[in-house]
PAROVO-391847 format. One line per field, with one value per atom (N, C-alpha, C): residue number from 0; residue in one letter; atom name; x, y negated, z negated. Coordinates in Angstrom, 3 decimals, padded with zeros to 6 digits. Each point is the difference from the previous one (the first is absolute). Example, Ala and Ser with C-alpha at 12.3 -4.5 7.8 and 13.67 -1.06 7.14 Angstrom:
<recs>
lopa: [0; 0; 0; 1; 1; 1]
titi: [A; A; A; S; S; S]
lumpa: [N; CA; C; N; CA; C]
px: [013.190; -000.890; 000.900; -000.350; 000.820; -000.770]
py: [005.690; -001.190; -001.200; -001.050; -001.190; -001.090]
pz: [-007.800; 000.000; 000.000; 000.720; -000.060; -000.730]
</recs>
This chain:
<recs>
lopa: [0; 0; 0; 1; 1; 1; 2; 2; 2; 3; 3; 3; 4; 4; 4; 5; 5; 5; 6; 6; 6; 7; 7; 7; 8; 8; 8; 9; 9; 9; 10; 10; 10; 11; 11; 11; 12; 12; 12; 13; 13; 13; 14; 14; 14; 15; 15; 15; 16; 16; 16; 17; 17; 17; 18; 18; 18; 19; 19; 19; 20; 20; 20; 21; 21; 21; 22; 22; 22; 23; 23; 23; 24; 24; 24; 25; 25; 25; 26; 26; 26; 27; 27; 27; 28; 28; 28; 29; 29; 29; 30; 30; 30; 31; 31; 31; 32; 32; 32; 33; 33; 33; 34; 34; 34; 35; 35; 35; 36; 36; 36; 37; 37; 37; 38; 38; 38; 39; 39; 39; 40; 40; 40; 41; 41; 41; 42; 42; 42; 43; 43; 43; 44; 44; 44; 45; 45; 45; 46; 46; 46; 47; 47; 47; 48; 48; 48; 49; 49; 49; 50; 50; 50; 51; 51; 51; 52; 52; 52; 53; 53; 53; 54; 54; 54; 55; 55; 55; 56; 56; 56; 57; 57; 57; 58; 58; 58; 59; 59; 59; 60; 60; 60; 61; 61; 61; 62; 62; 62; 63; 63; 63; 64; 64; 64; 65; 65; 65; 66; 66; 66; 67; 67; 67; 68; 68; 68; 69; 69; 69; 70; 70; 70; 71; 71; 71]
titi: [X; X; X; X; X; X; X; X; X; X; X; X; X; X; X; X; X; X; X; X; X; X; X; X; X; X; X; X; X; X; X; X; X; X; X; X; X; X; X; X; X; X; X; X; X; X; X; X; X; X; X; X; X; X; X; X; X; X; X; X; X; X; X; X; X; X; X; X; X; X; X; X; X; X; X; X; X; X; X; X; X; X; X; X; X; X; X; X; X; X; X; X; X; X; X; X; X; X; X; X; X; X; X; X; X; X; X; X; X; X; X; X; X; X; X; X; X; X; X; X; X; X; X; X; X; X; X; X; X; X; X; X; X; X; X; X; X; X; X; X; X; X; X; X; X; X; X; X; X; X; X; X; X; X; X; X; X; X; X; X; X; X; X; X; X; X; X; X; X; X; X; X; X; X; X; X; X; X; X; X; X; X; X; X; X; X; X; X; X; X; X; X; X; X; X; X; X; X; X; X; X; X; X; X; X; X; X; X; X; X; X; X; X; X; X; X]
lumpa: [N; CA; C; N; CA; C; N; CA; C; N; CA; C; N; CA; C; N; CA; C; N; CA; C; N; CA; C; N; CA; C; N; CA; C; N; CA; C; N; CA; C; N; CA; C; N; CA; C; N; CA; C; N; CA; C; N; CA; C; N; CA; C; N; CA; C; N; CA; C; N; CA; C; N; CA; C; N; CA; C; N; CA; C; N; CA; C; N; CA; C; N; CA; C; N; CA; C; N; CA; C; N; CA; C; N; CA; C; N; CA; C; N; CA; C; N; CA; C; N; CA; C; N; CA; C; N; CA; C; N; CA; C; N; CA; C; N; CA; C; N; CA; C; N; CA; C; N; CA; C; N; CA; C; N; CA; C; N; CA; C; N; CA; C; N; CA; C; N; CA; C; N; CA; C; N; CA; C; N; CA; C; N; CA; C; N; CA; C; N; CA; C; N; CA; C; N; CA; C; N; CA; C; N; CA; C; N; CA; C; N; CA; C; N; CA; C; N; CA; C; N; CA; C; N; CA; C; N; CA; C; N; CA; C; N; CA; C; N; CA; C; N; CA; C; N; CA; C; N; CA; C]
px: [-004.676; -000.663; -000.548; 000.395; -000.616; -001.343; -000.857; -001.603; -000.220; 000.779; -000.297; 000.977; -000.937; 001.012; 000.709; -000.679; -000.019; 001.801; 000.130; 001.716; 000.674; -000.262; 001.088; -000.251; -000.896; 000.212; -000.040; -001.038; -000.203; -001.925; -000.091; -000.868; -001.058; -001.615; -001.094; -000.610; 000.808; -001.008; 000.853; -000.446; 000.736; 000.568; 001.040; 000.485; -000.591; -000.899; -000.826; -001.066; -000.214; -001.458; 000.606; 000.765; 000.103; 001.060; 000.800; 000.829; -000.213; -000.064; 000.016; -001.552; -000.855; -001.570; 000.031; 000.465; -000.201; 000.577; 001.133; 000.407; -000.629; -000.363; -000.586; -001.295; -000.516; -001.443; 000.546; 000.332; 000.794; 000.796; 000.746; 000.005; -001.446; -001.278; -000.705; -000.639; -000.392; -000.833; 000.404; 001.531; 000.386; 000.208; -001.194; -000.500; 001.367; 001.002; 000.822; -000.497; 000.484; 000.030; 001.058; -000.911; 001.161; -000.230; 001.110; 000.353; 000.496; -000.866; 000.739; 000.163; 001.147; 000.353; 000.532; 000.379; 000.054; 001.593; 000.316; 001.403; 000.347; 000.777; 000.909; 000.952; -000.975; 001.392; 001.056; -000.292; 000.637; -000.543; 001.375; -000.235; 000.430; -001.064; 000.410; 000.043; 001.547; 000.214; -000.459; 000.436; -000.230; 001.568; 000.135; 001.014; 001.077; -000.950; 000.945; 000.137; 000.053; 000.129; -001.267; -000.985; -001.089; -000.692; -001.088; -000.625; -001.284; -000.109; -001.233; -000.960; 000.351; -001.138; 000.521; -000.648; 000.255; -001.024; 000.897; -000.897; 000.018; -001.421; 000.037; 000.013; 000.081; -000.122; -000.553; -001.636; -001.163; -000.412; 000.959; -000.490; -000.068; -000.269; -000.759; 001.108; 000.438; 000.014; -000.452; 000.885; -000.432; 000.995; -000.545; 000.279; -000.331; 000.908; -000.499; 000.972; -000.507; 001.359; 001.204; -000.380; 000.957; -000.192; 000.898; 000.044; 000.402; -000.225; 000.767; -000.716; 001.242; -000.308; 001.072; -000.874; 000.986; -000.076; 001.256; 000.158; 000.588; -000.231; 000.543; 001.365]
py: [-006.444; 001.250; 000.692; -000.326; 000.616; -000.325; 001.560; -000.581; -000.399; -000.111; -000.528; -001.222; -000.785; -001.787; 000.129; 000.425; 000.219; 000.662; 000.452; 000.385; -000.905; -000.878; -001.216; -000.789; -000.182; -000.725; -001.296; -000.087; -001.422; -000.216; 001.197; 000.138; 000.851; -000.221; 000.637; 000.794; 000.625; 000.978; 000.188; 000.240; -000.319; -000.590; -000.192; -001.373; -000.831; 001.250; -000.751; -000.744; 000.708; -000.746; -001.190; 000.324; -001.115; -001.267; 000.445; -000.770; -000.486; 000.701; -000.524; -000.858; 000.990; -000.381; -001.811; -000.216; -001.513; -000.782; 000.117; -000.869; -000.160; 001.165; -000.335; -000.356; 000.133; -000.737; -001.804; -000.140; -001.444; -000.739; 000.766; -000.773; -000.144; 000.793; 000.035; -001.283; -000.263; -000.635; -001.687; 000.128; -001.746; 000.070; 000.885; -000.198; 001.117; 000.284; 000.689; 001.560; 000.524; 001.303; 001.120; 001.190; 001.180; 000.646; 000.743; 000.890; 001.406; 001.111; 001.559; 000.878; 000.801; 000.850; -000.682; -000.956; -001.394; 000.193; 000.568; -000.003; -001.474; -000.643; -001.055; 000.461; -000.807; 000.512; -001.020; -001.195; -001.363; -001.246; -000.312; -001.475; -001.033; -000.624; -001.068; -001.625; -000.195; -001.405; -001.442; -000.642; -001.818; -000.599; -000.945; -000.438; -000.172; -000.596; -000.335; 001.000; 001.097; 001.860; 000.437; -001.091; 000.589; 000.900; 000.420; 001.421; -000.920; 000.274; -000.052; 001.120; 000.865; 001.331; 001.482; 000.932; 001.088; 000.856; 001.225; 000.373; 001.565; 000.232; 001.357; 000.939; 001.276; 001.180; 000.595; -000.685; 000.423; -001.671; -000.667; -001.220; -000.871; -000.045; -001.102; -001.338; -000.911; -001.310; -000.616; -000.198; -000.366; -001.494; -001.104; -001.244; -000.435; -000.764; -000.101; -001.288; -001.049; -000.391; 000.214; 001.558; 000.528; 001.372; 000.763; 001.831; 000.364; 001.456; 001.084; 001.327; 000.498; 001.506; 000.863; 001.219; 000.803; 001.152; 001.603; 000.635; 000.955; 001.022; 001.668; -000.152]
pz: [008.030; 000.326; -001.247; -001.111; -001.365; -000.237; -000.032; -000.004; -001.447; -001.006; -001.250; -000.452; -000.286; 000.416; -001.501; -000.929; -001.444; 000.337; 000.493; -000.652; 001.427; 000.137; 000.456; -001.132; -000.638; -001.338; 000.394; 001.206; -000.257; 001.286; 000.127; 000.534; -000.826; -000.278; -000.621; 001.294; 001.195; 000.656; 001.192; 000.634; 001.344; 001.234; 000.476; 000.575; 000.943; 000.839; 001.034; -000.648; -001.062; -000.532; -000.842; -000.715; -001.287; 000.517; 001.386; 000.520; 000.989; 000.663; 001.946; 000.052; -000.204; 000.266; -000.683; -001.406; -000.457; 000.596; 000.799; 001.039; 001.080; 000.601; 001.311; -000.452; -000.751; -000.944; 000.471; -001.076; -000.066; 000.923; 001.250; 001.308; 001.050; -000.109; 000.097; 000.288; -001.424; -001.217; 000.526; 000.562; 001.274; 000.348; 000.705; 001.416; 000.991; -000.408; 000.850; 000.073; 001.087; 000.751; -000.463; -000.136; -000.387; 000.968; 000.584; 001.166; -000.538; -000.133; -000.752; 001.532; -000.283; 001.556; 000.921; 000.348; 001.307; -000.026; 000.828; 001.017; 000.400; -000.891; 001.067; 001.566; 000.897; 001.121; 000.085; -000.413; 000.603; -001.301; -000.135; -000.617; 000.668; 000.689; 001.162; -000.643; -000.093; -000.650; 000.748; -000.780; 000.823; 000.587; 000.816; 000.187; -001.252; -000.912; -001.750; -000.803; -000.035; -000.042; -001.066; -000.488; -000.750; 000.785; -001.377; 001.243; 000.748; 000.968; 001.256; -000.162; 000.013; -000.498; 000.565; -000.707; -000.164; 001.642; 000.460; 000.841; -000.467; -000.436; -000.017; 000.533; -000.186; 001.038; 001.162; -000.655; 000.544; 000.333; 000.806; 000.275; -000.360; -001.013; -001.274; -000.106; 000.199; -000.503; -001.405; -000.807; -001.337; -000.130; -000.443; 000.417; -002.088; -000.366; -001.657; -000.246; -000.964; -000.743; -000.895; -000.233; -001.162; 000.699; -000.451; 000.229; -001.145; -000.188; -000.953; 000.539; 000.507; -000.088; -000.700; -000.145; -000.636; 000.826; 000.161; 000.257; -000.368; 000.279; -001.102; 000.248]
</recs>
C-alpha cells in the first residue's frame, strides 16, 4: 500500500507500477490471461484432485494449464 516503493528499499516507484503491472506484462507476453476484480465462486476439481477450472462470480469459466491467484 506504500505509494513510494523507494522506502521498501527495493522498489524505484510504486508497487502497482514497478511490481504487479511487469508480471501481468510478462504472463501476458505467453500468451496467458490476467483476471483484475474476478470473484472466485468455485474451484471445480478432476477425479485425480487437479484443478478442472475456476467458476467465477459473474459466470465466467476460466479453464488454463497453470493458475495463480492472489487475494487481500
Amino acid at each position: 500500500q506504500e505509494k513510494h516503493g523507494s522506502k521498501m528499499a527495493f522498489l524505484d516507484g510504486n508497487p502497482p507500477e514497478r511490481l504487479c503491472m511487469p508480471i501481468a506484462n510478462h504472463v501476458k507476453s505467453l500468451g496467458g490471461e490476467v483476471y483484475l476484480n474476478s470473484r472466485i465462486q468455485k474451484i471445480e476439481l478432476n477425479e485425480d484432485r487437479t484443478v478442472k477450472h475456476f467458476s467465477l462470480a459473474n459466470g465466467t469459466i476460466i479453464e488454463g494449464d497453470a493458475y495463480v491467484f492472489a487475494t487481500p
